[in-house]
C-alpha positions as CSV (number, residue, x, y, z in Angstrom):
1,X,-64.4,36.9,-76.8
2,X,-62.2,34.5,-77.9
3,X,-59.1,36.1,-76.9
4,X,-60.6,37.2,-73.1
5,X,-61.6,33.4,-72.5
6,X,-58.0,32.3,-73.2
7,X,-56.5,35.0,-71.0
8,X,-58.8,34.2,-68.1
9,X,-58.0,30.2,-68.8
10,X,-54.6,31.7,-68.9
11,X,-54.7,32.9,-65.7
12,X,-56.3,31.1,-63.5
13,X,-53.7,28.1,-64.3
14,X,-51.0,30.9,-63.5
15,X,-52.8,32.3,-60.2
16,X,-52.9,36.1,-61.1
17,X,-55.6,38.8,-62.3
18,X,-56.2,38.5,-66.0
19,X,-55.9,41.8,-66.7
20,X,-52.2,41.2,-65.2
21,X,-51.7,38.9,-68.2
22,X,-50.8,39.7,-71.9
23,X,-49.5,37.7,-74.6
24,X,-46.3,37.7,-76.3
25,X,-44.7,36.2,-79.4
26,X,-42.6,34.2,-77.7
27,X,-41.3,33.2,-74.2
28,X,-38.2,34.6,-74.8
29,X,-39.8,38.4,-76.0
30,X,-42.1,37.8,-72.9
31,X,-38.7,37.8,-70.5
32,X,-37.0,40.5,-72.5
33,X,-40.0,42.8,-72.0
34,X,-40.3,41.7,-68.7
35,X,-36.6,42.6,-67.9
36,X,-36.8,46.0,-70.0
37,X,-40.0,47.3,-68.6
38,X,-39.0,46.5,-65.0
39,X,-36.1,48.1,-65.0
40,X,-37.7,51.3,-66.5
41,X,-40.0,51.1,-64.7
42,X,-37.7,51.3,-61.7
43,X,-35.0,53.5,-62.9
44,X,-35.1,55.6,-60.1
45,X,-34.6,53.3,-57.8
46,X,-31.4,52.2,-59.3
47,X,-30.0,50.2,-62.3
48,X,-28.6,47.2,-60.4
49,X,-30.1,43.8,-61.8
50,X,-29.6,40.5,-59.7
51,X,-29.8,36.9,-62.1
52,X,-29.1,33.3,-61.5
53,X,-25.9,32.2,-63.3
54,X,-28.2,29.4,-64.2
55,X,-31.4,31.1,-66.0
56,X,-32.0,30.8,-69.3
57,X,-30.4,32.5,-72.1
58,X,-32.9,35.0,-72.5
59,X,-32.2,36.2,-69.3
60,X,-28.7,36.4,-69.6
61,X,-28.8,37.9,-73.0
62,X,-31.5,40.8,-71.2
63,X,-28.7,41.1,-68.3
64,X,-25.7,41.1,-70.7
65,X,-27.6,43.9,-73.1
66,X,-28.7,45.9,-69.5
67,X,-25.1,46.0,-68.8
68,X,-23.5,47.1,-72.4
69,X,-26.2,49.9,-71.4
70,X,-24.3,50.6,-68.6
71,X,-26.5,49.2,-65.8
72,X,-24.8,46.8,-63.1
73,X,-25.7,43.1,-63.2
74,X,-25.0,40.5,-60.3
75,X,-24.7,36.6,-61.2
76,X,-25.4,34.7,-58.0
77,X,-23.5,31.4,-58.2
78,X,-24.9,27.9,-57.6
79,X,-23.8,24.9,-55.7
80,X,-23.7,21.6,-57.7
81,X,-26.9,21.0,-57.7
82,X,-28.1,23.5,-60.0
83,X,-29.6,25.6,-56.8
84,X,-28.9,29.1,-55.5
85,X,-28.8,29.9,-51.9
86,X,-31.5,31.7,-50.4
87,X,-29.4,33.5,-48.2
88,X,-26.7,34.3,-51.2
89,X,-29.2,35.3,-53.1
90,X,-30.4,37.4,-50.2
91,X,-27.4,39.1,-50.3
92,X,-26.8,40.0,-53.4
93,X,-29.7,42.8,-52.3
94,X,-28.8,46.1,-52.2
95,X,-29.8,49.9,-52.2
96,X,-30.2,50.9,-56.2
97,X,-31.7,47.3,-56.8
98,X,-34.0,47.7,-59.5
99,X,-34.8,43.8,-60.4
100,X,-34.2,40.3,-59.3
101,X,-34.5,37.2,-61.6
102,X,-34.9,33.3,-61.0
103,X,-36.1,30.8,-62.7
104,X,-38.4,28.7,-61.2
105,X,-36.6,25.6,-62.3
106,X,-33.3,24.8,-64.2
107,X,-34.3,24.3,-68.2
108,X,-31.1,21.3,-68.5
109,X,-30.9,19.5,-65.5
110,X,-34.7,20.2,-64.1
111,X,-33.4,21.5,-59.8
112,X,-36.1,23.1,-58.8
113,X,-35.3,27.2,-57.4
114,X,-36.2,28.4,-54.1
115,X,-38.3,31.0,-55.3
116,X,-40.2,30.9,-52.3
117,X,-37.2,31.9,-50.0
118,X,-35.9,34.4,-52.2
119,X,-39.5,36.1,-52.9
120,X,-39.6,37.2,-49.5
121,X,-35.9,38.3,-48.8
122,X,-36.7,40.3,-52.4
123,X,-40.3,41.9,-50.4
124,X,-38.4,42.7,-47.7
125,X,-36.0,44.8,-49.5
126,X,-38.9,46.2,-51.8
127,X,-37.4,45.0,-55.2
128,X,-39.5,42.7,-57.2
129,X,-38.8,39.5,-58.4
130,X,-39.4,38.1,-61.7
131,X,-39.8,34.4,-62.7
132,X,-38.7,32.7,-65.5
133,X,-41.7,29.8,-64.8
134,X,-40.9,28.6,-68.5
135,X,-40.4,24.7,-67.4
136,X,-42.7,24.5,-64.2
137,X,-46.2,25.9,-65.2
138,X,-47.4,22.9,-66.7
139,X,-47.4,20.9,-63.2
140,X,-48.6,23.6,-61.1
141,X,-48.2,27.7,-60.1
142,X,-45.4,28.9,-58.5
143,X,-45.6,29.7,-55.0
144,X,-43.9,32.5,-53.6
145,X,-44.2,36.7,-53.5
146,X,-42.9,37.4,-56.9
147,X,-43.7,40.2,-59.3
148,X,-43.5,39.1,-62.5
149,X,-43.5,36.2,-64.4
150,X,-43.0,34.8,-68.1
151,X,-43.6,31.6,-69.5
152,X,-44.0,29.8,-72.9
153,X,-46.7,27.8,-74.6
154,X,-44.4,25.1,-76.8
155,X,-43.0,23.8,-73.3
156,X,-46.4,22.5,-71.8
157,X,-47.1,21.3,-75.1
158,X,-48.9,23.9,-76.5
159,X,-48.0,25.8,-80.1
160,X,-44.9,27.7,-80.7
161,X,-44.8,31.3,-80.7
162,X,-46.8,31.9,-77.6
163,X,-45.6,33.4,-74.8
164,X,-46.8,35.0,-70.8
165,X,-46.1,37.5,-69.4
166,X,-47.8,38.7,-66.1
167,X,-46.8,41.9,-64.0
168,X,-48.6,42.5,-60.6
169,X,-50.4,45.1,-59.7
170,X,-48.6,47.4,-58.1
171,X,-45.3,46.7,-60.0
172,X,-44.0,49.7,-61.4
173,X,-43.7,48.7,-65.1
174,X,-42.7,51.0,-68.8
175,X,-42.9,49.0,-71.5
176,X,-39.8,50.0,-74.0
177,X,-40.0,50.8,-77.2
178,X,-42.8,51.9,-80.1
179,X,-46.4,50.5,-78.1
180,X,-50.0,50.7,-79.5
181,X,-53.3,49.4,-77.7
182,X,-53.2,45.9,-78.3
183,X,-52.1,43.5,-74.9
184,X,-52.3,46.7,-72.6
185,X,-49.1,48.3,-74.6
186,X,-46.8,45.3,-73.7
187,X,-47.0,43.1,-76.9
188,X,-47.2,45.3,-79.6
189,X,-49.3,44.2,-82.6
190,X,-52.0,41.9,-83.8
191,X,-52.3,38.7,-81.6
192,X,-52.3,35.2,-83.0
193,X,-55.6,34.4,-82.2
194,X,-55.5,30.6,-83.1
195,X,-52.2,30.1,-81.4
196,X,-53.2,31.8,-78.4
197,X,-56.7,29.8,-77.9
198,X,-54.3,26.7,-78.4
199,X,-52.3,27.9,-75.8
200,X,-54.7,28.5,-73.2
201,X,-56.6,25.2,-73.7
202,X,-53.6,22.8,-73.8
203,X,-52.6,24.5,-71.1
204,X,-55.5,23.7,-69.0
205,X,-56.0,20.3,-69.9
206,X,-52.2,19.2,-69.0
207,X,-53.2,20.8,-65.5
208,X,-56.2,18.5,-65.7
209,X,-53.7,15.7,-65.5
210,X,-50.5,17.5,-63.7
211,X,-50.7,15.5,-60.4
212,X,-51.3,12.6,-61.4
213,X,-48.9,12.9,-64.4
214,X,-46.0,14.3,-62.6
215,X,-46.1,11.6,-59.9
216,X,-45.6,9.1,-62.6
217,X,-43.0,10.8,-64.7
218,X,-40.6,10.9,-61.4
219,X,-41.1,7.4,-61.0
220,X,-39.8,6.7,-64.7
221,X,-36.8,9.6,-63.9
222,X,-35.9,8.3,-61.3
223,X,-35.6,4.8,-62.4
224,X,-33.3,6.6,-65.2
225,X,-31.4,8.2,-62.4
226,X,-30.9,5.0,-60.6
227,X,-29.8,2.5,-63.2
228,X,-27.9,4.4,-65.8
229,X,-24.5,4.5,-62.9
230,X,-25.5,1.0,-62.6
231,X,-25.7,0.0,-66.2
232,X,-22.5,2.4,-67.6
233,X,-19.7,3.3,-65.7
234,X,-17.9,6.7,-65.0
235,X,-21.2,8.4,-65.1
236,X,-22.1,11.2,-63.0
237,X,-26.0,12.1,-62.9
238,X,-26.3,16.2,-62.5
239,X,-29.4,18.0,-60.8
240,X,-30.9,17.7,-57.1
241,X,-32.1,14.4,-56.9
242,X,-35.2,15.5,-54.9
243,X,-36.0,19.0,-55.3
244,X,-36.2,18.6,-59.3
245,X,-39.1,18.8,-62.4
246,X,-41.3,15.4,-62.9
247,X,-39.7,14.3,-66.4
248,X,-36.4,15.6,-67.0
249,X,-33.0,14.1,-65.9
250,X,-29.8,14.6,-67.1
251,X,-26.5,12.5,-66.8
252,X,-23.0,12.8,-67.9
253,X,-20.5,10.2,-69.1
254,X,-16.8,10.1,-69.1
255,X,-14.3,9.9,-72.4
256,X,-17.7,9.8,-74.5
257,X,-17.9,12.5,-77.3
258,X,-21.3,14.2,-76.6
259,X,-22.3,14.4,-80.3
260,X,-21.4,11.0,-81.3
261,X,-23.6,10.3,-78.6
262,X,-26.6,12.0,-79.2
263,X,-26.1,11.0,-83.3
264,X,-26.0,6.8,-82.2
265,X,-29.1,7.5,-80.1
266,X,-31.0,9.4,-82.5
267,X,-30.4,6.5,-84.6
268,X,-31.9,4.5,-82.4
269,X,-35.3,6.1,-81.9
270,X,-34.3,8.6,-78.9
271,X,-34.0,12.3,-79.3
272,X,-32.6,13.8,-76.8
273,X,-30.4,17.2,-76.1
274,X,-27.0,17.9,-74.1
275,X,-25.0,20.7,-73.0
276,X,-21.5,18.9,-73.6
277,X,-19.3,22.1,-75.2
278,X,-18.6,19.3,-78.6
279,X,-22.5,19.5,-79.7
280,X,-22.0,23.5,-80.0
281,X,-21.1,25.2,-82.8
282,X,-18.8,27.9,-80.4
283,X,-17.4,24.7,-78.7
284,X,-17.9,26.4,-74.9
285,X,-19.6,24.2,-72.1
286,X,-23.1,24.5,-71.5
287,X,-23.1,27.8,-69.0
288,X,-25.3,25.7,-66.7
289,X,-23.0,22.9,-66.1
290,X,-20.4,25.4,-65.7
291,X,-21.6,27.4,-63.1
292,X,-22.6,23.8,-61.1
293,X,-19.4,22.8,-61.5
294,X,-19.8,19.3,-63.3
295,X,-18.6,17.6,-65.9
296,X,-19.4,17.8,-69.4
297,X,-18.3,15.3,-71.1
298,X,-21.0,12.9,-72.6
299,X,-23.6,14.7,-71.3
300,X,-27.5,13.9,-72.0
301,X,-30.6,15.2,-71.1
302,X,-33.7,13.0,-70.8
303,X,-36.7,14.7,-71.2
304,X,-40.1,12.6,-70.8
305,X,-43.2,14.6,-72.7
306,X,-46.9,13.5,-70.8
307,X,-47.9,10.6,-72.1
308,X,-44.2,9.0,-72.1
309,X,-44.8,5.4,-72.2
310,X,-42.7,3.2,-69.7
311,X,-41.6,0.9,-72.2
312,X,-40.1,3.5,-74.3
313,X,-38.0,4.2,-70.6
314,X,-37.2,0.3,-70.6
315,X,-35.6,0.5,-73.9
316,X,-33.9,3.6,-73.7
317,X,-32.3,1.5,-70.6
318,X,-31.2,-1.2,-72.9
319,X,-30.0,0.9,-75.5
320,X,-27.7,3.1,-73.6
321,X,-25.2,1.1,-72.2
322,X,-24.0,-0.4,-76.0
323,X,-24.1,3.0,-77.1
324,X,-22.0,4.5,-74.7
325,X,-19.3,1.3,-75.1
326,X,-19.6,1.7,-78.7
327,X,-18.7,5.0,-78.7
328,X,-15.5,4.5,-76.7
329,X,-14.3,1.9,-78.3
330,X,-14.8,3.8,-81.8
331,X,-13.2,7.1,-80.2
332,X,-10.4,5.5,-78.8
333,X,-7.8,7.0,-77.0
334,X,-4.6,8.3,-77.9
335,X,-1.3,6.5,-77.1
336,X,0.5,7.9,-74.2
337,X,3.8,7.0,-75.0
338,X,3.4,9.4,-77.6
339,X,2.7,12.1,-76.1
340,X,3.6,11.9,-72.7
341,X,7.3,13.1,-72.0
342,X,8.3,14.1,-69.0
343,X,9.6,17.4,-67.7
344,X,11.0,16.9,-63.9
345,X,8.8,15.5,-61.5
346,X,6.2,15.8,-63.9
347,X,4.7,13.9,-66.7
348,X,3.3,16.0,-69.4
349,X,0.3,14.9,-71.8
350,X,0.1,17.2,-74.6
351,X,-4.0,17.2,-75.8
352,X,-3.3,20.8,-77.9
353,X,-5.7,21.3,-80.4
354,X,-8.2,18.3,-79.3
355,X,-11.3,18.5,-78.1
356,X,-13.2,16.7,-75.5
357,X,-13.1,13.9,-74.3
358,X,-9.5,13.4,-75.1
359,X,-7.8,15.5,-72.8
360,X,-9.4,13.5,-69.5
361,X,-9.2,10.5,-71.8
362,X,-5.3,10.9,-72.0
363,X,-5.2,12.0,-68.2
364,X,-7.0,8.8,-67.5
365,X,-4.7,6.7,-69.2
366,X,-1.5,8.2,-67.9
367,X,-2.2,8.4,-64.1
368,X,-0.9,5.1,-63.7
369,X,1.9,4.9,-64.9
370,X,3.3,7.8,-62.3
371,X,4.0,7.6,-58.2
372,X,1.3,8.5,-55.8
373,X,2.2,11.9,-55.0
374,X,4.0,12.5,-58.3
375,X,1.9,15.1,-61.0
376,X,0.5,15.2,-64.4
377,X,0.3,18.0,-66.3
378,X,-2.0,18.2,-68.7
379,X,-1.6,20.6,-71.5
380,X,-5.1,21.6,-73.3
381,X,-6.6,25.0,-75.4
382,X,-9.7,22.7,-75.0
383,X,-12.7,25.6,-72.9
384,X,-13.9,21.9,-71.6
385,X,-11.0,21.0,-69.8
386,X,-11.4,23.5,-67.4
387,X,-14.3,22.3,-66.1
388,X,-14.2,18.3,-67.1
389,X,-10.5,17.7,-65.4
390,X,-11.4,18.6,-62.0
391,X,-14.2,16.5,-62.0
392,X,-12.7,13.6,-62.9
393,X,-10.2,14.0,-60.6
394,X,-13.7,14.2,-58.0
395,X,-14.7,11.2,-59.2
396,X,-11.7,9.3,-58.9
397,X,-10.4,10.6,-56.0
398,X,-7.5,12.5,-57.3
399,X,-6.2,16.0,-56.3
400,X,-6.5,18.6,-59.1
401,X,-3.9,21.1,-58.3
402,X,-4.9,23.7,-60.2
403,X,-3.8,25.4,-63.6
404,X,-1.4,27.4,-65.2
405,X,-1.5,29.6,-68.6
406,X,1.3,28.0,-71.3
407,X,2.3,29.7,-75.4
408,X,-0.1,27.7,-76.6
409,X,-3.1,26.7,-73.7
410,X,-3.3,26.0,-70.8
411,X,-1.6,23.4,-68.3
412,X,-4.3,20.9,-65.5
413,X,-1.6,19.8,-63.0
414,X,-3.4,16.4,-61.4
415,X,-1.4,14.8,-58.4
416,X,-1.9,11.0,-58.0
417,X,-3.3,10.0,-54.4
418,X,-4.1,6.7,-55.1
């Protein structure tokens, strides 16, 4: 009984059938079963699977292992926003589509996915859509004609080790792998009862409050996203600043190590995350900021729970701006008269075997000291500098030329315009 009552709670806050609803173990087994029975489900149709270069890892890692199995995956891009195109996405459609995924909004920098748009171009073409609604659910259902959908308890503030997942009626759907009769063969095993009645009920009483909630959480985010360029320079805040989530924004700041960053703020009573490539372990960028295109360098992401107080805000405000100086004045940056010879027209800045932010910190202090018109080349086996270079060069309205494999890297050729 208990079980039923959280599954209809369940679904009414997600807008389906409750015996379209199971629960899994986790959000991230509820998308890879989603992916894996869909595509089953539809293997005669085809074994070509459409993502977002933007959804979540769990995603990805479902598309990467659907094409070690030798299906075909397509990655449709997104503009600097975080957003795909409707009509990109659209087509990206073909005969022998067996899936389409999109998150119904971006888990780092909160831009909010057309899923609306690209539900119907998918129900044109017959091939259903699922949604990773993981961030979203909590302030309302998603609109739109998809299929499935998965979701997760932890990020509406319920306990850990819940997940959704909901297929339509009418979706053709196999679930892979050993089944028994527990959650309609989808979720195999015994069902954490308490966890699950947790779920459902924390579920519907941050609903209760969503509008309300959410129209006060963008007020606080968007006081974030209009001071912080105000209050610390050479910062570039990522995300569409309309079409985005209620309480998360995320900002990026130049020659700041991101994990000295997020350490001095900790310290300081605010815990926040970051997809800057020196806070992971495989020093790669964050594939999100990647694919938009921005810099990631310094890069922070603000996420305000319900409940976040606006003083707490206020403070983070004050705090911020001596962090940020302190950590450039501790990291420095390396002379350029040491490293910057030149080699014809050019002058060279050798940042081998350092990682971000020092190449663009070196770039930064050497653009002055050639022509306009004349070049720098910057040499770096940095993964970060691919993506950080050019936009600096956006931001301070210089012309990245492009780039050029070395012995030992790789060389960012800059020309000065101003």
């Amino acid at each position: 009984m208990l079980l039923d009552a959280a599954r209809e709670a369940a679904a009414e806050a997600v807008g389906c059938r409750a015996d379209e609803l199971v629960f899994t173990p986790s959000g991230t087994r509820a998308v890879h079963s989603g992916v894996s029975g869909a595509l089953a489900g539809r293997r005669r149709a085809g074994n070509h699977l459409i993502v977002s270069a933007v959804e979540h890892s769990s995603v990805l890692h479902a598309a990467e292992t659907h094409e070690a199995g030798g299906g075909a995956v397509t990655r449709v891009p997104v503009d600097r926003t975080g957003a795909v195109d409707p009509a990109a996405y659209a087509g990206a459609l073909r005969a022998g589509t067996a899936l389409a995924c999109l998150q119904s909004a971006n888990h780092e920098v909160g831009t909010e996915q057309p899923v609306a748009e690209v539900g119907e171009a998918c129900r044109a073409a017959g091939v259903p859509l699922l949604v990773d609604a993981a961030q979203s659910l909590a302030w309302g259902r998603v609109e739109g004609d998809w299929s499935l959908l998965t979701a997760s308890a932890h990020k509406w503030g319920g306990p850990s080790g819940v997940g959704l997942l909901v297929v339509r009626k009418g979706t053709r759907f196999a679930p892979e792998g050993p089944a028994d009769e527990r959650e309609s063969g989808r979720a195999p095993g015994f069902e954490n009862l308490p966890a699950i009645v947790a779920a459902a009920a924390s579920l519907r009483a941050v609903r209760a409050e969503a509008a309300e909630e959410a129209a006060r959480l963008r007020e606080l985010t968007e006081r974030i996203r209009a001071r912080v360029p105000a209050l610390v320079p050479d910062v570039e805040v990522v995300g569409d600043p309309a079409r985005r989530l209620p309480g998360v924004v995320t900002f990026s700041c130049l020659y700041v190590d991101g994990e000295t960053l997020l350490h001095e703020l900790d310290r300081a009573g605010f815990s926040v995350s970051s997809g800057s490539s020196c806070t992971s372990s495989t020093l790669t960028p964050s594939h999100v900021l990647k694919a938009m295109g921005v810099l990631t360098e310094g890069n922070v992401r603000v996420s305000l729970p319900p409940g976040t107080p606006a003083e707490d805000v206020e403070r983070f405000l004050e705090v911020l701006p001596g962090t940020v100086a302190a950590v450039r004045e501790r990291l420095g940056a390396p002379t350029a008269t040491e490293a910057a010879p030149r080699t014809g027209d050019d002058l060279v800045v050798d940042a081998l075997g350092r990682r971000c932010p020092v190449p663009v910190i070196e770039l930064a202090k050497v653009i002055g000291d050639v022509p306009v018109g004349g070049t720098v080349r910057v040499l770096s086996d940095d993964e970060a500098a691919r993506l950080d270079i050019p936009a600096w060069c956006e931001m301070r309205g210089q012309e990245y030329v492009g780039e050029a494999p070395t012995a030992a890297g790789t060389a960012y050729v800059v020309r000065r315009t101003s």
